[in-house]
VEXDREN-2710 file (C-alpha; in Angstrom, 1 decimal):
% VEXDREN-2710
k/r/px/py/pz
1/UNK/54.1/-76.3/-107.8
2/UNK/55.8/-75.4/-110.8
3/UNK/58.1/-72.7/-109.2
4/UNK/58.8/-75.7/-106.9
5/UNK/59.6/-78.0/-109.3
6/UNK/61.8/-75.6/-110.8
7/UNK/63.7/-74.9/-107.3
8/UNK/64.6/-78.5/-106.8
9/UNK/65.8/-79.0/-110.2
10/UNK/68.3/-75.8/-109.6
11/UNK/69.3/-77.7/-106.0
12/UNK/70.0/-80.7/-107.9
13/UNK/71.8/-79.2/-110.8
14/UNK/74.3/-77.3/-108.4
15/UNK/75.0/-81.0/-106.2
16/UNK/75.4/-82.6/-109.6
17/UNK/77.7/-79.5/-110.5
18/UNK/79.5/-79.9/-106.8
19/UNK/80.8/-83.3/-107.6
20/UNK/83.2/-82.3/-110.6
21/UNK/85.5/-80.6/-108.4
22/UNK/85.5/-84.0/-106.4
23/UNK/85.8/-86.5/-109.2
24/UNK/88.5/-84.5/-110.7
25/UNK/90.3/-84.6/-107.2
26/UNK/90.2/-88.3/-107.3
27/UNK/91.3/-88.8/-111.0
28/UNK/94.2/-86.8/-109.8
29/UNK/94.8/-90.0/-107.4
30/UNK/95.8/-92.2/-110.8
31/UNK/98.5/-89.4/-112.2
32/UNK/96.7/-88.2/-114.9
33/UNK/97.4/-84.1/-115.1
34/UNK/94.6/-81.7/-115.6
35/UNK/95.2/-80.6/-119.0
36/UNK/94.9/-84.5/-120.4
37/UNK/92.1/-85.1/-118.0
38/UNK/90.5/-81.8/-119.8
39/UNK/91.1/-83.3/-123.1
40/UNK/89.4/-86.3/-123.2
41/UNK/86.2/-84.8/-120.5
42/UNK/86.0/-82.5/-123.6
43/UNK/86.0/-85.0/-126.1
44/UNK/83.5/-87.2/-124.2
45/UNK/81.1/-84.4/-123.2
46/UNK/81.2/-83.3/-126.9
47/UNK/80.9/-87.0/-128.9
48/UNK/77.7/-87.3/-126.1
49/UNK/76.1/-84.2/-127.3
50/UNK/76.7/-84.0/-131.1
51/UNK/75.1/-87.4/-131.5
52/UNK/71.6/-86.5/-130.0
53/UNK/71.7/-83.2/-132.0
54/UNK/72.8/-84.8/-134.9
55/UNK/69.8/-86.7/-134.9
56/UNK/67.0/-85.0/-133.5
57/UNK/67.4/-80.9/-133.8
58/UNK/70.2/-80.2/-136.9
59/UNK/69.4/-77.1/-136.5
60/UNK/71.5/-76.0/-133.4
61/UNK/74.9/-77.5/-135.0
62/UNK/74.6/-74.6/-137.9
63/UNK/76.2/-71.4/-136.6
64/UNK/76.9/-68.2/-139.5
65/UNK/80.1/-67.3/-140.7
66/UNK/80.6/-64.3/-139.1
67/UNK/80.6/-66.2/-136.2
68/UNK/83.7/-68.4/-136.5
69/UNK/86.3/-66.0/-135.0
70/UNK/83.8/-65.8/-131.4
71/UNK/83.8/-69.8/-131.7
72/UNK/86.6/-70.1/-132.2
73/UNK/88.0/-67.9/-129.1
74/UNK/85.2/-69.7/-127.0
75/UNK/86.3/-73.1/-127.8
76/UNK/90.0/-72.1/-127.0
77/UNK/90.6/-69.8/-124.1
78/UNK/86.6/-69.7/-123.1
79/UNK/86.6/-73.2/-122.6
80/UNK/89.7/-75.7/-123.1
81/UNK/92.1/-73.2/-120.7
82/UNK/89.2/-71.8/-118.7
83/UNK/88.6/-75.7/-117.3
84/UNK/92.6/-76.9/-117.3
85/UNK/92.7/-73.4/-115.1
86/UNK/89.7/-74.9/-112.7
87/UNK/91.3/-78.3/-112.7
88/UNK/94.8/-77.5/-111.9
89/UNK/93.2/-74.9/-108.9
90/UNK/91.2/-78.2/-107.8
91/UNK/94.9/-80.4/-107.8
92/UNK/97.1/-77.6/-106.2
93/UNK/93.9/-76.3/-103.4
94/UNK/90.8/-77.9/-102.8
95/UNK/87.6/-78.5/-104.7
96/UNK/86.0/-76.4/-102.3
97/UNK/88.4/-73.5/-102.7
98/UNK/89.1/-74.0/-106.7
99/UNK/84.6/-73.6/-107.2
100/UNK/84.3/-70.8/-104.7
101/UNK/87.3/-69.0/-106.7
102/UNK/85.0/-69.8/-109.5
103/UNK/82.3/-68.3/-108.3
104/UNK/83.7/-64.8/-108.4
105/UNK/82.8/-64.1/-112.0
106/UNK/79.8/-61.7/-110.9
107/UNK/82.4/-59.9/-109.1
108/UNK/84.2/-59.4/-112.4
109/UNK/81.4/-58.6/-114.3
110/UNK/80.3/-55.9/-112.3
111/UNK/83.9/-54.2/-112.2
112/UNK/83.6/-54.9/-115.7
113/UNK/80.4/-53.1/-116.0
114/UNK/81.1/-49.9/-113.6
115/UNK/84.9/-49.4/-115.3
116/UNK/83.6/-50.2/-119.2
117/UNK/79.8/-48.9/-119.3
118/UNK/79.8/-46.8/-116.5
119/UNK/77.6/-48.5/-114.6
120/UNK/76.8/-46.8/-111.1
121/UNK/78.2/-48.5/-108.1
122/UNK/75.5/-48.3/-105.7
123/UNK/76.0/-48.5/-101.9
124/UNK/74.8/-52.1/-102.1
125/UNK/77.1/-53.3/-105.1
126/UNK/80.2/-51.8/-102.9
127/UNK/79.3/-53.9/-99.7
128/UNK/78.5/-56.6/-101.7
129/UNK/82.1/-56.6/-103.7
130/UNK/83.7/-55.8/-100.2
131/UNK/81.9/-58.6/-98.9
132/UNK/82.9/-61.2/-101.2
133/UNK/86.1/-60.2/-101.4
134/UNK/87.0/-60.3/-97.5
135/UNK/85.3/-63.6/-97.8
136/UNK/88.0/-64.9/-100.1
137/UNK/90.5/-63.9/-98.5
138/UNK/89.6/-65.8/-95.1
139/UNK/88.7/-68.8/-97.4
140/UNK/92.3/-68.9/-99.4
141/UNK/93.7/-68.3/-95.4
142/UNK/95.7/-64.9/-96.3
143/UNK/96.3/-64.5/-92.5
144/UNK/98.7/-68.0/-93.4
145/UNK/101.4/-66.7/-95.1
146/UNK/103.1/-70.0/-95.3
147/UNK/99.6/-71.5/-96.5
148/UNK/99.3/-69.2/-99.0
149/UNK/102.8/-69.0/-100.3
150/UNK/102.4/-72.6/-100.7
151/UNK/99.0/-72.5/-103.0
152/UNK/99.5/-69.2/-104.5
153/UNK/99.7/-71.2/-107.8
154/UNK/96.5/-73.0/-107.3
155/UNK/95.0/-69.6/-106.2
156/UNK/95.7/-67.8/-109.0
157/UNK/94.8/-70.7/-111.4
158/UNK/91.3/-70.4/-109.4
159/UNK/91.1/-66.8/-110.1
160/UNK/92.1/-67.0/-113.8
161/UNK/89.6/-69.6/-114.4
162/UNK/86.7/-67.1/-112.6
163/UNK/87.6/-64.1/-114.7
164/UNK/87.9/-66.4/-117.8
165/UNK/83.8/-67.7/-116.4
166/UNK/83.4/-64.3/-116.0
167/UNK/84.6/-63.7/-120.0
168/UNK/82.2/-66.3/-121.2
169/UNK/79.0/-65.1/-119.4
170/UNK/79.9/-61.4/-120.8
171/UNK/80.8/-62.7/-124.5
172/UNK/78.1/-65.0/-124.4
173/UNK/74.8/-62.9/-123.5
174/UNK/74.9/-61.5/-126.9
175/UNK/74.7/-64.6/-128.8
176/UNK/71.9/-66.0/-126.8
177/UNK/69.8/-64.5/-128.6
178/UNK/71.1/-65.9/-131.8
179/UNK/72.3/-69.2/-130.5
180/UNK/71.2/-71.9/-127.9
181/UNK/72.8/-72.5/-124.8
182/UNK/73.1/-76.2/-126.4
183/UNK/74.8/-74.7/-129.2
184/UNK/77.6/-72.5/-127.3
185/UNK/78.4/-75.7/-125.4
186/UNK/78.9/-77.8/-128.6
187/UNK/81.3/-75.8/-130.6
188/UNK/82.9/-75.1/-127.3
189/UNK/83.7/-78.1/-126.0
190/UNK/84.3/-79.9/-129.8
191/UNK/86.8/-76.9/-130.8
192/UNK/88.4/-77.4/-127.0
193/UNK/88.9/-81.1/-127.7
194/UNK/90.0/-80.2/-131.0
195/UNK/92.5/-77.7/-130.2
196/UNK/93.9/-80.4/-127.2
197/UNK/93.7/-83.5/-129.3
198/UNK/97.7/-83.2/-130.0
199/UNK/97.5/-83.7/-126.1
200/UNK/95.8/-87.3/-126.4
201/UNK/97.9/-88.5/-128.9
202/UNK/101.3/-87.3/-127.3
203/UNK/99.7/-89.5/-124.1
204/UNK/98.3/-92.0/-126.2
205/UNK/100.6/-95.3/-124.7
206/UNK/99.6/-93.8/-121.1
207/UNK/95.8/-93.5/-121.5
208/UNK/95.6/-96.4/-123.3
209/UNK/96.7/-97.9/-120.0
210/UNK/94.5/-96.0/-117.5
211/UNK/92.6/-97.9/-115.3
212/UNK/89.1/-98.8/-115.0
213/UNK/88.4/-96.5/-112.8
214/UNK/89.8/-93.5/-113.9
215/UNK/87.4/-94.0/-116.9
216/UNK/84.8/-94.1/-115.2
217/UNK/85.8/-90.7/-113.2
218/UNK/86.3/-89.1/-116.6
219/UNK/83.0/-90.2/-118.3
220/UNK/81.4/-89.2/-114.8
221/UNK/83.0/-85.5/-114.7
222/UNK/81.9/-85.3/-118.9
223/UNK/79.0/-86.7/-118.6
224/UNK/77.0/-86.5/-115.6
225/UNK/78.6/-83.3/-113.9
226/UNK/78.7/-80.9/-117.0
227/UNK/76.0/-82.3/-119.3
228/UNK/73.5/-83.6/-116.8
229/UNK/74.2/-80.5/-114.3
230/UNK/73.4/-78.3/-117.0
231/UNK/70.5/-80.0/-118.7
232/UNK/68.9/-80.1/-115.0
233/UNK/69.6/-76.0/-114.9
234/UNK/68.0/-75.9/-118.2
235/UNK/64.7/-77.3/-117.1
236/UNK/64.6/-75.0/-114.0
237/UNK/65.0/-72.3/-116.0
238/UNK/61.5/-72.8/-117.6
239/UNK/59.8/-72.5/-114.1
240/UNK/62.3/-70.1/-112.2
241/UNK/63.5/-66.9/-113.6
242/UNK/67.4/-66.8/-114.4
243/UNK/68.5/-64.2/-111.7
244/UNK/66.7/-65.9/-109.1
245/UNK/68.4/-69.6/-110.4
246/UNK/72.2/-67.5/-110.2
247/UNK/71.2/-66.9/-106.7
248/UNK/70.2/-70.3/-105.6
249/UNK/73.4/-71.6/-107.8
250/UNK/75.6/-70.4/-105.4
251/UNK/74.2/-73.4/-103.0
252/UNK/76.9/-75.1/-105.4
253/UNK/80.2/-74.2/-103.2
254/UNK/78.9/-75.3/-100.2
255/UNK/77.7/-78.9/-101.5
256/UNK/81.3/-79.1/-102.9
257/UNK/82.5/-78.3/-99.0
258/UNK/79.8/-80.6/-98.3
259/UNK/80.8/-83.8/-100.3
260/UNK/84.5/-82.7/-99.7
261/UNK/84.3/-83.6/-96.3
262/UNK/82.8/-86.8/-96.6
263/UNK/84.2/-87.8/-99.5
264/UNK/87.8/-86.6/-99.3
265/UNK/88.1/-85.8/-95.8
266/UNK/88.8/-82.1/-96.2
267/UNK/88.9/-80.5/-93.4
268/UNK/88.3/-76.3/-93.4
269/UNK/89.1/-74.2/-90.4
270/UNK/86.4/-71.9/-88.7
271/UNK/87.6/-69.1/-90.5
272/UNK/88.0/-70.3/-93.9
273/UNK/83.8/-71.7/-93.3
274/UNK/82.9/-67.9/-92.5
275/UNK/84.8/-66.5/-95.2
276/UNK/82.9/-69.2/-97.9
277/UNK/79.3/-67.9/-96.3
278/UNK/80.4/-64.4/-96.1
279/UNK/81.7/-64.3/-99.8
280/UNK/78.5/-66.0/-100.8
281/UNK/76.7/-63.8/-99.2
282/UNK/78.5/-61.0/-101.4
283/UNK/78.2/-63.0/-104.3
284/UNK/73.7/-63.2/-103.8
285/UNK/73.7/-60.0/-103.3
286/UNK/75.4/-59.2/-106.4
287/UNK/73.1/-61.3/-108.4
288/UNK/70.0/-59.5/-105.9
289/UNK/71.1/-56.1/-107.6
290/UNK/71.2/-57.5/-111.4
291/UNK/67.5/-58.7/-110.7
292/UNK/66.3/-55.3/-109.4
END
């Protein structure tokens, strides 16, 4: 029952994930760039965790002093230009495209690991890279020049902000055992908003302007798909163990195609739908091979 519980609450944490992709496209509808958007979801997201941990468990807003210079590069590239990456791949593509271009960062890490570490590349981490790279390509719709010539900059935004994903999760599995999750996201997202506040107050007349809705699609994206999302992963994670949770995470990209379609209309050829289940296929297996 447990193991259950634990499985539903990783299903809902990757549809609650899904949507940010989707409230950021329509936030996008009210002319607000991704880089301001950014700034103030980070400033939100950070005000609405602080406080609780302010008050109730001090002890995961201390961090030592040796420390500083890895916040410090978390907070920047790690986080503030990871997102505005994901973002701008979410205005110049698709939602759907922008968290399936995402959802490469296993792919990086196990380059990472076979070309820095030496780690073997087994028959099944080679079919599995293959796989979710062929998928990719049918998704992004490489046999359209003209389609792709047209997005390669939301593409490569999308790719940057997988390999900079990719960066966290490698940086980051050190410090877990030092440092909460809870922790990482604070000082990340409250040095990102710090490091983009010059950005809210060069915008300061605009935003000041922005309409009631568009508030309430930034509060959405800071709140309830990053903090809720995660906090939902969190809990599964007590009852499922992590490598099974990556796997069933994956079930994120295709709620974003999902919700796309209802929500935005997007429409993806027959090709571009294999290439997203044939990449994610790629992706699971990766994730397979790290559990065994």
């Amino acid at each position: 029952m447990e193991r259950t519980r634990g499985y539903i609450a990783i299903a809902l944490a990757a549809t609650v994930w899904s949507t940010m992709g989707i409230f950021g496209k329509l936030a996008f509808e009210y002319g607000i760039d991704p880089v301001t958007l950014i700034a103030l979801r980070l400033v939100f997201s950070f005000t609405a965790l602080f406080v609780p941990l302010m008050i109730f468990r001090r002890d995961l807003i201390r961090i030592r002093r040796e420390d500083v210079l890895f916040f410090l590069f978390l907070g920047i590239f790690l986080t503030a230009l990871q997102r505005i990456a994901y973002f701008y791949s979410v205005d110049l593509t698709s939602p759907t495209i922008a968290t399936l271009l995402i959802y490469l960062y296993p792919v990086y890490v196990t380059i990472y690991a076979s070309l820095k570490i030496k780690e073997k590349v087994t028959p099944l981490t080679l079919a599995a890279l293959i796989l979710s790279f062929l998928g990719i390509a049918l998704v992004v719709k490489v046999y359209d020049a003209d389609y792709t010539s047209a997005n390669a900059v939301g593409i490569l935004c999308g790719l940057l902000s997988g390999l900079g994903f990719a960066t966290y999760f490698t940086l980051t599995k050190k410090l877990r055992s030092s440092y909460t999750n809870w922790t990482l996201i604070l000082f990340g997202d409250g040095i990102g908003a710090l490091v983009l506040s010059p950005v809210i107050l060069i915008s300061w007349a605009e935003i000041t302007n922005y309409p009631f809705r568009l508030w309430m699609l930034i509060v959405a994206i800071a709140i309830f798909s990053s903090l809720v999302g995660y906090l939902l992963y969190s809990y599964a994670l007590k009852y499922v163990e992590a490598s099974k949770g990556s796997i069933l995470s994956t079930l994120e990209p295709l709620s974003v195609a999902f919700l796309s379609a209802i929500i935005l209309h997007e429409r993806l050829e027959l090709a571009q739908i294999a290439g997203m289940f044939i990449s994610l296929s790629g992706i699971a297996m990766l994730f397979y091979k790290e559990r065994k």
